[in-house]
C-alpha positions as CSV (number, residue, x, y, z in Angstrom):
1,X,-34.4,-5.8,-29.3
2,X,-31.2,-8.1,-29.2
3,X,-30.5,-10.1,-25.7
4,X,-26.6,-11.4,-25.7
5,X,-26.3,-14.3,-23.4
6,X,-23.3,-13.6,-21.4
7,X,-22.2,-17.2,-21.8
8,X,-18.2,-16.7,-20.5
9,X,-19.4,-14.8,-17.5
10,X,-21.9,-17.7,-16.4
11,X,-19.3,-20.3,-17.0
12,X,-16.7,-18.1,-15.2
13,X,-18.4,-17.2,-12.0
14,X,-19.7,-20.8,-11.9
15,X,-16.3,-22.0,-11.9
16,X,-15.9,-19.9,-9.1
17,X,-18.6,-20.9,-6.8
18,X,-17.5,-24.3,-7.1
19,X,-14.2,-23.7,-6.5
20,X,-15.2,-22.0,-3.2
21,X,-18.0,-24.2,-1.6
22,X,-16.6,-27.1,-3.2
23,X,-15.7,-28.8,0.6
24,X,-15.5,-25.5,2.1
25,X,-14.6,-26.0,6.0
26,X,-18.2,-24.2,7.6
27,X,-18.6,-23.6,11.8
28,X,-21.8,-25.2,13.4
29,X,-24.2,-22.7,14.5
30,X,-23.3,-20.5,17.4
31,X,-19.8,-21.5,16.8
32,X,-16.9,-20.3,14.7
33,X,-13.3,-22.4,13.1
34,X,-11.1,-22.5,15.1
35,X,-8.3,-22.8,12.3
36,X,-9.6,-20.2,10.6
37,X,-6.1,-18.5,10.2
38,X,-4.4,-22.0,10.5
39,X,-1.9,-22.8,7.1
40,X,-4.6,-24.7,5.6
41,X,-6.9,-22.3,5.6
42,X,-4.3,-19.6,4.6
43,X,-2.6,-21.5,1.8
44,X,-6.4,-21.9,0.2
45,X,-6.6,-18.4,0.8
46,X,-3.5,-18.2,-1.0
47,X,-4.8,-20.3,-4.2
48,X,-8.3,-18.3,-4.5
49,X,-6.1,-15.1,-4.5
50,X,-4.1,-16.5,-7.9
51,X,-7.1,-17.4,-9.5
52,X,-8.6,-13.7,-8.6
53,X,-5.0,-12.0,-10.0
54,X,-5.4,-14.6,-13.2
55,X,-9.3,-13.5,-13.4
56,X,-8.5,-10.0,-13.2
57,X,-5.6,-9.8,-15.9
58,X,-7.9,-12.1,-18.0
59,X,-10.8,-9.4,-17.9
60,X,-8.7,-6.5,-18.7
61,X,-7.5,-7.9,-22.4
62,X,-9.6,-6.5,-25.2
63,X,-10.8,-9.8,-26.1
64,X,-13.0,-9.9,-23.5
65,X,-13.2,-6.0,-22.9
66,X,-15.1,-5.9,-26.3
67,X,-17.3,-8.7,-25.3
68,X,-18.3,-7.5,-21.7
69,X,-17.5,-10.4,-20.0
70,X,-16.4,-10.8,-16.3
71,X,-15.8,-7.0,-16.0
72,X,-17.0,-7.5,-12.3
73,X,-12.6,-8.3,-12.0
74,X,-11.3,-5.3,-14.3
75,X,-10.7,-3.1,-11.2
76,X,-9.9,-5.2,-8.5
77,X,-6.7,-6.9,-9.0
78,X,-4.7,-5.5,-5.8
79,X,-7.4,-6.4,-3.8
80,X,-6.3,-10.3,-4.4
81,X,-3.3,-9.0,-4.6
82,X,-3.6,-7.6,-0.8
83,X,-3.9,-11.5,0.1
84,X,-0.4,-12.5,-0.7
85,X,0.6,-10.0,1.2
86,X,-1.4,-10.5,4.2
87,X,-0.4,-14.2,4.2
88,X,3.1,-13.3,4.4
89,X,3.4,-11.2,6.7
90,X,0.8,-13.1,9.0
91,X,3.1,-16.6,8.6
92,X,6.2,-14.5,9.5
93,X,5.1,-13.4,13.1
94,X,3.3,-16.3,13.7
95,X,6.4,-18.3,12.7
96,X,8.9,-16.1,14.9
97,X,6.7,-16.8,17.7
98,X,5.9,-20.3,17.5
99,X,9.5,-21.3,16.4
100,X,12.7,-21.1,18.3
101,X,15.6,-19.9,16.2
102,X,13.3,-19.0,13.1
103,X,15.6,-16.2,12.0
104,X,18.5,-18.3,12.2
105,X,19.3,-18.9,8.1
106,X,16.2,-17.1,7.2
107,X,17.0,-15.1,3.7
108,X,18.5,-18.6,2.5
109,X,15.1,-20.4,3.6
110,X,12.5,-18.0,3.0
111,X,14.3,-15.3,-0.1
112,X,16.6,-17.9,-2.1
113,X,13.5,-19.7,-3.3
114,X,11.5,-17.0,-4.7
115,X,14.9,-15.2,-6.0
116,X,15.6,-18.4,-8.0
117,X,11.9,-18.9,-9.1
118,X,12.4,-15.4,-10.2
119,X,15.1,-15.8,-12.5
120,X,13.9,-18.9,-13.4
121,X,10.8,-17.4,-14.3
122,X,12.5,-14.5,-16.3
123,X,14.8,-17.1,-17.9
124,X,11.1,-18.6,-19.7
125,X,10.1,-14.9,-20.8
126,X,14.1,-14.1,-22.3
127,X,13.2,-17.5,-24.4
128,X,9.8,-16.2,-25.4
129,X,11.1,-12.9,-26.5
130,X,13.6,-14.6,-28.7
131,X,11.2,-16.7,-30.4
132,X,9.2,-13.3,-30.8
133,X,12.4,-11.4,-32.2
134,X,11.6,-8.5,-29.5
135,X,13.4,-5.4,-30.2
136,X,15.8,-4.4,-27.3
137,X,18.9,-2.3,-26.9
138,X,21.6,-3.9,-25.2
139,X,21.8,-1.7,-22.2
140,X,17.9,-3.0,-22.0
141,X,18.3,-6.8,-22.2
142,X,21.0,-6.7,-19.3
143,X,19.0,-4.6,-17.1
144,X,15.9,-7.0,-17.8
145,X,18.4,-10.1,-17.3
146,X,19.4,-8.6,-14.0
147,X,15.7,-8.0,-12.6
148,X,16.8,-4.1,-12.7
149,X,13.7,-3.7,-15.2
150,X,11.1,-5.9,-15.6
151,X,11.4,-8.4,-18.4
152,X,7.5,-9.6,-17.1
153,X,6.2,-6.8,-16.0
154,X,3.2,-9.3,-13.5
155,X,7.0,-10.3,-11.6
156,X,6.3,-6.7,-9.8
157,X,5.5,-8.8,-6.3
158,X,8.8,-10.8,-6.2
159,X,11.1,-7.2,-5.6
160,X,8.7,-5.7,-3.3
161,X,8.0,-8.7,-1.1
162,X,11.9,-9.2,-0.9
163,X,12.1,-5.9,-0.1
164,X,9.7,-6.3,2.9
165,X,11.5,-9.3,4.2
166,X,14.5,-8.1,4.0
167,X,12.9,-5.6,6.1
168,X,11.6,-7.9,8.6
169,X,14.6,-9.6,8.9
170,X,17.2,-7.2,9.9
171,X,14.7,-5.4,11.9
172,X,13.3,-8.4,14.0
173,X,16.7,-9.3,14.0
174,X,18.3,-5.8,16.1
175,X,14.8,-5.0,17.5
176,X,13.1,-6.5,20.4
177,X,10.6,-4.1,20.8
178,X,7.4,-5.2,18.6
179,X,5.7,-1.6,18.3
180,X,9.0,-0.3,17.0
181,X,9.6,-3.1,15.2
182,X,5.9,-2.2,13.7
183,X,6.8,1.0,13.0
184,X,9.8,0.5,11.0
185,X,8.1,-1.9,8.6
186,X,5.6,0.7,7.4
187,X,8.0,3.4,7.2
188,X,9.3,0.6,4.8
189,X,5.8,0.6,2.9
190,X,5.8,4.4,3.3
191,X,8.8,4.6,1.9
192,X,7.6,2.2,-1.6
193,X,4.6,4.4,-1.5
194,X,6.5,7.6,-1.7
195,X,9.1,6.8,-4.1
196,X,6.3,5.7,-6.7
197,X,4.2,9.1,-5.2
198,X,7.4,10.8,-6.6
199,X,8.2,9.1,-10.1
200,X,4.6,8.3,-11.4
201,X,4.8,6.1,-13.8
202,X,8.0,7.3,-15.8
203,X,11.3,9.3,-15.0
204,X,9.1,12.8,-15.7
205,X,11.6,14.7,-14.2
206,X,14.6,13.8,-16.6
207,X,13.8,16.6,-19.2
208,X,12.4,19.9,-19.3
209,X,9.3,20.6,-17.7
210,X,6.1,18.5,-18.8
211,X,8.2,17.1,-21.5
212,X,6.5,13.8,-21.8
213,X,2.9,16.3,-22.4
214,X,1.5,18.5,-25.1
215,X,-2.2,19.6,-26.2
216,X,-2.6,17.5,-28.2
217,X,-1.8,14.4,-25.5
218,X,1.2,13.0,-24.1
219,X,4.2,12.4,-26.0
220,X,4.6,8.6,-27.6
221,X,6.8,6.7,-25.6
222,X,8.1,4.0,-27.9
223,X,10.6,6.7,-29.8
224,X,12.2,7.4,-26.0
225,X,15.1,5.6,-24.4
226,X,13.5,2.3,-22.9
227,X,14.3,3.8,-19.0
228,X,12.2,6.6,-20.2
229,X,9.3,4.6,-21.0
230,X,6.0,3.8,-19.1
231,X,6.9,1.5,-15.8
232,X,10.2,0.9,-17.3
233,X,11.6,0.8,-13.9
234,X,11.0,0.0,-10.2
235,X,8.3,1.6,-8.4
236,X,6.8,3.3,-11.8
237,X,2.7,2.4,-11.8
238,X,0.9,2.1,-8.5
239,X,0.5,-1.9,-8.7
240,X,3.9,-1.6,-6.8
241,X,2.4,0.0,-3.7
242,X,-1.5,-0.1,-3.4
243,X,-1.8,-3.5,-1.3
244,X,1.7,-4.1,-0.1
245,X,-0.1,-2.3,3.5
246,X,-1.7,-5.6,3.8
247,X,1.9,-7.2,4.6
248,X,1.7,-5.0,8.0
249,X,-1.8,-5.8,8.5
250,X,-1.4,-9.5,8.1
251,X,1.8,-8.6,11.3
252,X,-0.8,-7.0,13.2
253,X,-3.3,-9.7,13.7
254,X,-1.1,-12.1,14.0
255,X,0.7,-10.5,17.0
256,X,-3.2,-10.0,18.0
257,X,-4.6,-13.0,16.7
258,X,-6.7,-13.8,20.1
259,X,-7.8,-10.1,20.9
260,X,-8.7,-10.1,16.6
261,X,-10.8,-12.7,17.6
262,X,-12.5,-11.9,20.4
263,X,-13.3,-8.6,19.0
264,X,-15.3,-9.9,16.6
265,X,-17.0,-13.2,17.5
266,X,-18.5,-10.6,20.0
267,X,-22.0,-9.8,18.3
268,X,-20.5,-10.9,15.3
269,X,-23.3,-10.9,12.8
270,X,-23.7,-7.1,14.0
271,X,-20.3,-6.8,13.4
272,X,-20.0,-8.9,10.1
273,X,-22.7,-6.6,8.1
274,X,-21.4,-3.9,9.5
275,X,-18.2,-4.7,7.5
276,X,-19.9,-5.7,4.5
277,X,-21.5,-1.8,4.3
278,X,-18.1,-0.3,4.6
279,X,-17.0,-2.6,2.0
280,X,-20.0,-1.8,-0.3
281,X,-19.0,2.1,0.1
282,X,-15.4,1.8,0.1
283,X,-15.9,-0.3,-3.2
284,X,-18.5,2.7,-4.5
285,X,-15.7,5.0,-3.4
286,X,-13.0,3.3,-4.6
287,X,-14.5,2.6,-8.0
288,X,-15.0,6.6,-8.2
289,X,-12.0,7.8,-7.4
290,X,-9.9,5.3,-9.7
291,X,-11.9,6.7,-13.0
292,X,-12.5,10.4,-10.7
293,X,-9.3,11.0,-9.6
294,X,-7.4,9.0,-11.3
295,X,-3.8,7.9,-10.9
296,X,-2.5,8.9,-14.7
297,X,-3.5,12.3,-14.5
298,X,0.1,13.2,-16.0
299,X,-1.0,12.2,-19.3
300,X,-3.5,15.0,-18.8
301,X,-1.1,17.8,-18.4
302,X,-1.3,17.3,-14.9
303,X,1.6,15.9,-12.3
304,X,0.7,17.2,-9.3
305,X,1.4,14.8,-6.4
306,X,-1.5,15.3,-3.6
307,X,-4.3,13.6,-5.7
308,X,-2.5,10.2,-6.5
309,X,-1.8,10.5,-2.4
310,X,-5.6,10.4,-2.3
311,X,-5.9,7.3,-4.0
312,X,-3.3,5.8,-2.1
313,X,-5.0,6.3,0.8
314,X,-8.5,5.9,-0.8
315,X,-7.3,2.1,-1.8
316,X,-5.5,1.7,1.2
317,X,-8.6,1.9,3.1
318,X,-10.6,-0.1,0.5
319,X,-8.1,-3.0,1.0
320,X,-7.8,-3.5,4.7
321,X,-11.6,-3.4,4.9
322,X,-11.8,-5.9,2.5
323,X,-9.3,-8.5,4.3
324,X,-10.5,-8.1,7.3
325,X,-14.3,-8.6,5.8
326,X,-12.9,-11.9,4.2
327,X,-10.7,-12.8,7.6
328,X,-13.7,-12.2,9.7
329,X,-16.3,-14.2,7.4
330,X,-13.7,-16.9,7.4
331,X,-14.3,-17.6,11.3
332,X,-17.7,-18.9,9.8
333,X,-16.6,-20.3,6.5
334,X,-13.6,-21.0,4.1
335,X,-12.9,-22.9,1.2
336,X,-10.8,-25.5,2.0
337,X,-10.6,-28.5,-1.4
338,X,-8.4,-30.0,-3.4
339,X,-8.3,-27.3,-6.1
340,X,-7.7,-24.6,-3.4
341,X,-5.0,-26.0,-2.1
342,X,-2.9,-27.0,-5.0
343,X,-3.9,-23.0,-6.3
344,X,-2.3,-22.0,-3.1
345,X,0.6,-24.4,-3.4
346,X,1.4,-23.0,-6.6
347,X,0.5,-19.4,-6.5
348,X,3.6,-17.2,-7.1
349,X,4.4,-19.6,-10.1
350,X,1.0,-19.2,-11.3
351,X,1.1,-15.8,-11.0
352,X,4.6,-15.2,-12.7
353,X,3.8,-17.6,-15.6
354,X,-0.1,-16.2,-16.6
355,X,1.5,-13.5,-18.7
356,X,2.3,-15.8,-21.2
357,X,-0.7,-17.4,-22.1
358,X,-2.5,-14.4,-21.5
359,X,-1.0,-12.1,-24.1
360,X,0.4,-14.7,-26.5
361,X,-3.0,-16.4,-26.2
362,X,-5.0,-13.1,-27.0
363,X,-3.2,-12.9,-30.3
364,X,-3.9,-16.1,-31.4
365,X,-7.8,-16.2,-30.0
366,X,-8.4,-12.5,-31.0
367,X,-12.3,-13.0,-31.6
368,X,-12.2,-9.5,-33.5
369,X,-10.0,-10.3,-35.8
370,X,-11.9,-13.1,-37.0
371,X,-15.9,-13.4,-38.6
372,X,-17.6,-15.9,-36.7
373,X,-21.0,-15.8,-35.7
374,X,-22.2,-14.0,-32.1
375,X,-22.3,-17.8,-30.6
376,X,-18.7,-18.8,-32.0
377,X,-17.5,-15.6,-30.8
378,X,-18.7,-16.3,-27.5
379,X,-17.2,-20.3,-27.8
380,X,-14.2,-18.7,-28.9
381,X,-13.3,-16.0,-25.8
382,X,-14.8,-19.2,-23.6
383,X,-11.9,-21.1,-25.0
384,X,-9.7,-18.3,-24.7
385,X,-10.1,-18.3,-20.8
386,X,-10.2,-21.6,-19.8
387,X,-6.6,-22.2,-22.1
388,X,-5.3,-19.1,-20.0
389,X,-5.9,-20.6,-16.8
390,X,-4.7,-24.3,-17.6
391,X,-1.5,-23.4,-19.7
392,X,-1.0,-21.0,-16.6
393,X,-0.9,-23.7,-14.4
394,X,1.4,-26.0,-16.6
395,X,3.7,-23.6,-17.0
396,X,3.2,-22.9,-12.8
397,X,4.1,-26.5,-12.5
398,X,7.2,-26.0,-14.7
399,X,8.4,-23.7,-13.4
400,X,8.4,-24.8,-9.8
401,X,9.8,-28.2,-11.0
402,X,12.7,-26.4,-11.9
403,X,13.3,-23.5,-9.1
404,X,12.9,-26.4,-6.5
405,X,15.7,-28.5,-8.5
406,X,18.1,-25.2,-7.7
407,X,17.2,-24.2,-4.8
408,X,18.1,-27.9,-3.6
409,X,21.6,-28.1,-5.7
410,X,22.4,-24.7,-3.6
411,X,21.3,-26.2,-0.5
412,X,23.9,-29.6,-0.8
413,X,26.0,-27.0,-2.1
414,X,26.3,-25.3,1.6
415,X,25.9,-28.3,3.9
């Protein structure tokens, strides 16, 4: 009987553990932080939610599929996902509230820098599919140069955050009234949810019925006009929608940030396990339906709409437990280091830039391809990992570099 030693895995969750108690900001006994949701504590929130994206992309390649390493991340992207979100729409409110004239100039303050880190960002990947010699039909390359498709198909967030605050803006703008104002932004999310509810993951309704299906298994994509294609387009592949619910959540307790408190250091520890079992069967549920249900049932003849609105909901409820289990175990501990912080700093450069690495990186260290020994193997996907998450962050650093050189030409520009 063989034993593998599951050497990246070991390496990979220590990294994380030290990346999270490493200075970590803990409350005395009987007592909880106070800053708990303060920007500090957020912005690390921020940076453990990019290594948790980079973690979970990582695990999904084959490289380390084959080797069954740090599978624990293969399903749980949009959960760190749900972070960003949260965040964002947490700073907004608490930003209107706390500062006089905050939507005065907002899209240029808040919106120009992540649109011009965007095509920044895509400006990188139209070089990197040069050098590659990647086949697309002209229509295809101006779309992708545009943002109308995805050139990087990670770069999903920046649309559907702008989306949301452009929302926020011209509806805190015209609205005073908060629960309407509420309201509006997740008929906004609704709306997201329902388009992708509608198109799947592809334009099925462009042809003849079940077109893209046969017996023998769904038709191959590649011969098909690119905008026919799998997640070709906005809003095709439920990554656009399953944690983008955590932008209103993040509003809500914000605009309740006292009674969110209050709530819970009230018999917290009661309150704190009881959490942690509804995220334990939410996960167990969760985990189910994704390989039970299933979103890509279409490829299986079937393109009915109701069960992919039970995994929206399923996932929907699976996230917001989550947060609020991480929110609420905050007000006793957070990590709170250097590393954290500049993670946070950089996350939505990190996160646009780790497809590079990640893919180009999995050709080049393919451990399959190549006869090495079980240990070198193991040495190899090791290597593979930690040169994804350091050329990630060079390329992050790059990249940000750059958008913040534009974004201040366009602001002497308008002065």
């Amino acid at each position: 009987m063989s034993f593998s030693f599951p050497l990246v895995s070991v390496c990979f969750y220590a990294l994380w553990i030290f990346v999270i108690f490493l200075g970590g900001s803990g409350a005395k006994e009987n007592s909880f932080n106070s800053d708990f949701l303060s920007i500090r504590a957020t912005k690390s929130l921020q940076g453990l939610a990019a290594l948790g994206v980079i973690s979970h992309h990582i695990s999904q390649m084959q490289i380390l599929t084959k080797a069954n390493e740090i599978q624990i991340f293969h399903d749980t992207g949009f959960l760190f996902v749900g972070f960003f979100f949260f965040v964002s729409g947490f700073g907004l409110i608490k930003s209107l509230d706390t500062k006089p004239g905050y939507l005065n100039g907002f899209l240029k303050r808040r919106a120009l820098p992540i649109l011009v880190t965007y095509y920044v960002m895509n400006a990188f990947y139209i070089i990197w599919h040069l050098i590659l010699k990647t086949k697309f039909s002209a229509s295809e390359w101006i779309c992708k140069i545009l943002g109308i498709s995805l050139l990087n198909d990670n770069a999903w967030f920046v649309p559907v955050i702008l989306i949301l605050y452009f929302a926020f803006y011209f509806i805190f703008k015209k609205i005073k009234n908060r629960k309407i104002c509420f309201a509006l932004i997740f008929i906004v999310i609704a709306m997201q949810v329902g388009w992708f509810l509608f198109n799947k993951h592809f334009v099925w309704w462009i042809g003849p019925k079940n077109w893209w299906w046969n017996a023998q298994g769904y038709t191959d994509f590649s011969s098909a006009p690119w905008w026919q294609q799998i997640g070709a387009l906005w809003f095709e592949g439920e990554w656009w929608v399953n944690s983008s619910i955590c932008f209103l959540l993040g509003m809500l307790v914000a605009q309740n940030e006292k009674k969110f408190f209050d709530f819970f250091a009230k018999n917290y520890w009661v309150k704190f396990f009881t959490l942690f079992v509804l995220v334990v069967i939410s996960m167990w549920i969760g985990l189910w339906s994704l390989y039970g249900i299933s979103y890509w049932r279409e490829f299986g003849g079937d393109n009915s709409t109701w069960p992919r609105t039970q995994m929206i909901l399923i996932q929907s409820a699976q996230i917001i437990l989550f947060v609020i289990f991480i929110i609420v175990f905050m007000m006793k501990f957070f990590a709170d280091n250097k590393a954290t912080r500049f993670l946070g700093k950089h996350s939505l450069e990190i996160y646009l830039m780790q497809a590079l690495p990640l893919r180009q990186g999995a050709n080049f260290f393919d451990a399959a391809k190549m006869n090495y020994s079980l240990v070198s193997t193991k040495l190899l996907v090791l290597l593979y990992v930690a040169s994804v998450i350091a050329i990630s962050i060079l390329f992050a650093l790059v990249l940000k570099f750059c958008s913040a050189r534009i974004v201040k030409f366009f602001g002497k520009k308008n002065v």
